[in-house]
C-alpha positions, 0 to 999 in steps of 0.5 A, spaced: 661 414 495 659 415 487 656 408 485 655 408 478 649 404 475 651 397 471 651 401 465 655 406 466 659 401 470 659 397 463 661 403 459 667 406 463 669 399 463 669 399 456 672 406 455 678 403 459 679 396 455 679 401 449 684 405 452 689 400 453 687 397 446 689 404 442 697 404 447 698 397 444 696 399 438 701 404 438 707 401 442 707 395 436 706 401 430 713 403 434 716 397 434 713 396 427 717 401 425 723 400 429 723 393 425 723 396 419 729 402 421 733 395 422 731 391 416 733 397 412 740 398 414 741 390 414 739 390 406 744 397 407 750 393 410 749 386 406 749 390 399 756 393 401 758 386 403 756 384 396 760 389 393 765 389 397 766 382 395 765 383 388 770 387 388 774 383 390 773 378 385 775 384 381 781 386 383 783 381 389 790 386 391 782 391 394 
């Protein structure tokens, strides 16, 4: 069995918290991203809604 010195030990510990840090980062870079995809398409479906009522107001008979 390869024991490793404390440093050594130190460092790979390190290695690995900075590993599970960089896929945190990413995972919420991807629901950041998610959350604007989602945030457009309800601005997209309230301007229809909008419209949709304006045009109402228009021409009540649409």
């Amino acid at each position: 069995m390869n024991t490793m010195d404390p440093h050594g030990r130190a460092m790979a510990d390190a290695r690995e918290r900075i590993k599970r840090t960089e896929l945190a980062l990413e995972r919420a870079e991807e629901m950041l991203a998610e959350n604007m995809a989602l945030c457009s398409r309800i601005r997209a479906q309230r301007c229809l809604v909008e419209a949709a009522h304006r045009l109402v107001e228009i021409d009540p008979q649409c």
